[in-house]
C-alpha positions in Angstrom: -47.7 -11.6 5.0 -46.9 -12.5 7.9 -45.0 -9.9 10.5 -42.6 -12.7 12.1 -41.6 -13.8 8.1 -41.2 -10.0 6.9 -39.0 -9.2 10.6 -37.0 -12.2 9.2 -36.8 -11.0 5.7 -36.2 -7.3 6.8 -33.0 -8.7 9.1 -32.0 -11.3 6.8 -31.1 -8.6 4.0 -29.9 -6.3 6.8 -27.7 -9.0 7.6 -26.3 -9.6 4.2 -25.8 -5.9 3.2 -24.0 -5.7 6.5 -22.0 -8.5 5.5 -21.3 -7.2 2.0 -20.2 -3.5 3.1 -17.9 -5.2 5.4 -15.8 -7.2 3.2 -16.0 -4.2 0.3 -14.0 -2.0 3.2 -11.5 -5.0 4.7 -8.3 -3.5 2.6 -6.6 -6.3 0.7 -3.8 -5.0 -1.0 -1.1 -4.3 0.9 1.4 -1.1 0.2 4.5 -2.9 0.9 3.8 -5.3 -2.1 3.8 -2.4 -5.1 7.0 -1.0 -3.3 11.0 -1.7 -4.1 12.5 -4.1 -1.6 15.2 -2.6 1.2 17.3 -3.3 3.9 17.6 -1.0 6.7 21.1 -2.5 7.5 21.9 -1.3 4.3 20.0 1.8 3.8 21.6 3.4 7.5 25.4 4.1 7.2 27.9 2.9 9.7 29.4 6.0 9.8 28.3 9.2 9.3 29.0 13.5 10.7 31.8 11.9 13.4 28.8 9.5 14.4 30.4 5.4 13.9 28.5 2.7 15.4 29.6 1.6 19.0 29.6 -2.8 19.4 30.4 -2.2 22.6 27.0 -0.9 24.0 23.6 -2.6 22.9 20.3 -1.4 22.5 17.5 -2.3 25.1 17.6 -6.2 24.3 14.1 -7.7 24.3 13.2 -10.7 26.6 12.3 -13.8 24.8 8.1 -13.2 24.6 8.9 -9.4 23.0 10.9 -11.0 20.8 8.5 -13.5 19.9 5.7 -10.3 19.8 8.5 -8.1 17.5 8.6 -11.3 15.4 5.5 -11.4 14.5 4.9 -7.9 13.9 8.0 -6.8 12.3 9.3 -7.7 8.7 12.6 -6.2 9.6 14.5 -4.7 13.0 17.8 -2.7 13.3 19.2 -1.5 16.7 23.2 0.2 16.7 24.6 2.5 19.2 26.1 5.3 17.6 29.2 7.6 19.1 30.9 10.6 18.3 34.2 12.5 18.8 33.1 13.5 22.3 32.1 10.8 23.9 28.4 11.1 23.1 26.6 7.9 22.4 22.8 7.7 20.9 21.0 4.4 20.4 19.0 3.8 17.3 16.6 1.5 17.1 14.4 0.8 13.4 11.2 -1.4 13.1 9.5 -2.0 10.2 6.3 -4.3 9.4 5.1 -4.3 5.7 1.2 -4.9 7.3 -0.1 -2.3 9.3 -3.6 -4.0 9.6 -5.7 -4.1 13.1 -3.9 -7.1 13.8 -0.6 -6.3 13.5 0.3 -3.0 14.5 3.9 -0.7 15.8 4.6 -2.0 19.5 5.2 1.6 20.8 8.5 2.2 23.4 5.2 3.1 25.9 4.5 -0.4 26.0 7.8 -2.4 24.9 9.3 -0.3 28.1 7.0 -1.0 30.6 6.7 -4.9 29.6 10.3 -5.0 30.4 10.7 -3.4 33.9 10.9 0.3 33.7 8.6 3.0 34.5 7.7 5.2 31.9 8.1 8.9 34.0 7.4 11.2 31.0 5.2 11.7 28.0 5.0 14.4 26.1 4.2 15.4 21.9 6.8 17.5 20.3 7.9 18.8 17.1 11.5 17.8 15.1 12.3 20.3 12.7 14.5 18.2 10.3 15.2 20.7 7.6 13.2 18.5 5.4 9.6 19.3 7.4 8.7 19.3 10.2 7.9 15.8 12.3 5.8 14.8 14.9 7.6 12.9 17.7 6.6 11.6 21.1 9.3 12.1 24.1 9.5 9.6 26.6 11.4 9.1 29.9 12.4 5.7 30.9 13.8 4.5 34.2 14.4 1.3 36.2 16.5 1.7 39.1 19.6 3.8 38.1 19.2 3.9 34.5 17.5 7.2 33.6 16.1 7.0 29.4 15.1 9.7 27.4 13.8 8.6 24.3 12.5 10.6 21.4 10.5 8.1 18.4 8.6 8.6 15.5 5.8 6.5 13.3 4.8 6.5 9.5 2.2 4.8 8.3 2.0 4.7 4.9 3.3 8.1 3.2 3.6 9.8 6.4 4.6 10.5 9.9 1.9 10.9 12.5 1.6 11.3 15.9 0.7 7.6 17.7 -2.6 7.1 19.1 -5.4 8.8 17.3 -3.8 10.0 14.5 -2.0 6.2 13.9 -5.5 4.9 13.4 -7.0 7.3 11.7 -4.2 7.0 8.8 -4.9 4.0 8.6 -8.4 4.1 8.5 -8.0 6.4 5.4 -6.2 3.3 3.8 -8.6 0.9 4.2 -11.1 3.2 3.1 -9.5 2.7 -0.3 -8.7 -0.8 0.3 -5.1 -0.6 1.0 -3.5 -1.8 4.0 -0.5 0.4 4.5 3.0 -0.2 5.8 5.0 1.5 9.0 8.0 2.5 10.5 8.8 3.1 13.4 12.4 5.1 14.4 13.4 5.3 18.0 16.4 7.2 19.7 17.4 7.2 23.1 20.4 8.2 25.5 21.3 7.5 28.8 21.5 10.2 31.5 20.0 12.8 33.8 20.0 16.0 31.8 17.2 15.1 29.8 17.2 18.1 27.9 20.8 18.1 27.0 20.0 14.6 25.8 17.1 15.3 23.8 19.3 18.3 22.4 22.1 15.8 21.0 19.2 13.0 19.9 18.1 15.7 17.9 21.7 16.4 16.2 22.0 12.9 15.9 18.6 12.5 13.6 19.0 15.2 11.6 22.9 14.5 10.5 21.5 10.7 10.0 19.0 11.9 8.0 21.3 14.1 5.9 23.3 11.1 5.2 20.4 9.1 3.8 19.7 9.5 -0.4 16.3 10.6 -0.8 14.5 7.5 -1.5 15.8 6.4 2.0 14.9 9.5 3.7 11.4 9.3 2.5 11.0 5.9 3.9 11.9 7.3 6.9 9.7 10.4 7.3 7.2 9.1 4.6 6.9 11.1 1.5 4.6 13.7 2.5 6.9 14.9 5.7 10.1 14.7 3.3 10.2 17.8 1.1 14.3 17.3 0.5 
């Protein structure tokens, strides 16, 4: 036979096995279809350890092409200020986006920041200790001129909270692995000062009394079932 027709062959079926172990690994099913519906309006109280939400002080607001982005990403969004007896004020911020696939993945405070004006001055991994496990958070300082942001966040993806980066993709390579393209969460809290450890201190208070508020169910969509031992 000749070699040019076998080469051709040999790639051809190459080619095709490719081809077919591609689409056996895209996931197809997604998560977020076998799974109750929610509302995280009405799954985070108003009120809750002294904490009641504050109208008077709003979240960073998007400009109009992140909120085209968060859109498109996101099946739902919550942002409230909370405040407490003294004077303390934390904003929350909740995203959640029922695909987790390549294409549509968690816009991370890293980059929503910085596409918005402010320079991100610190990066750092950390630990939570919830009292229902242990959870892996990033914390972040954000400034632009006067306004001085620390920011503590965490990210589930699927059935549990992982650190975002390396360990965001590999979860959810492990899904599609078994065909499943997982959900994800992602919880963000933030305060305005210069005593960046005092205000990580209170952010800290703030999630785990929030978080003691929440019935189970809630709580695990939160921390993702295999963080949430409570």
């Amino acid at each position: 036979m000749n070699r040019r027709l076998v080469a051709s062959i040999v790639l051809g079926l190459a080619m095709a096995g490719t081809s077919a172990l591609t689409g056996a690994l895209t996931p197809k099913q997604k998560l977020a279809d076998a799974q109750a519906n929610f509302s995280l309006e009405a799954m985070i109280p108003k009120t809750f350890a002294g904490w009641t939400v504050d109208t008077s002080v709003v979240p960073l607001t998007p400009d109009p092409t992140q909120k085209e982005l968060i859109a498109a990403l996101y099946d739902q969004t919550l942002s409230r200020t909370y405040v407490n007896g003294e004077g303390q004020r934390v904003m929350l911020s909740i995203a959640y986006g029922g695909d987790q696939s390549k294409q549509l993945q968690l816009h991370l405070p890293e980059v929503c920041y910085v596409a918005q004006g402010f320079d991100m001055v610190k990066d750092r991994r950390d630990e939570l200790g919830t009292g229902y496990g242990k959870l892996p958070v990033k914390r972040l300082v954000a400034r632009q001129n006067a306004r001085n942001e620390p920011i503590t966040y965490w990210i589930t993806i699927g059935d549990k909270a992982v650190m975002s980066g390396i360990d965001q993709k590999m979860q959810r390579f492990m899904y599609g692995l078994s065909g499943r393209i997982p959900d994800g969460m992602l919880v963000r809290v933030s305060t305005i000062g210069a005593d960046e450890a005092g205000a990580y201190r209170v952010q800290d208070r703030f999630v785990k009394q929030m978080l003691g508020a929440l019935k189970p169910a809630d709580r695990s969509r939160l921390l993702g079932t295999a963080t949430n031992q409570g």
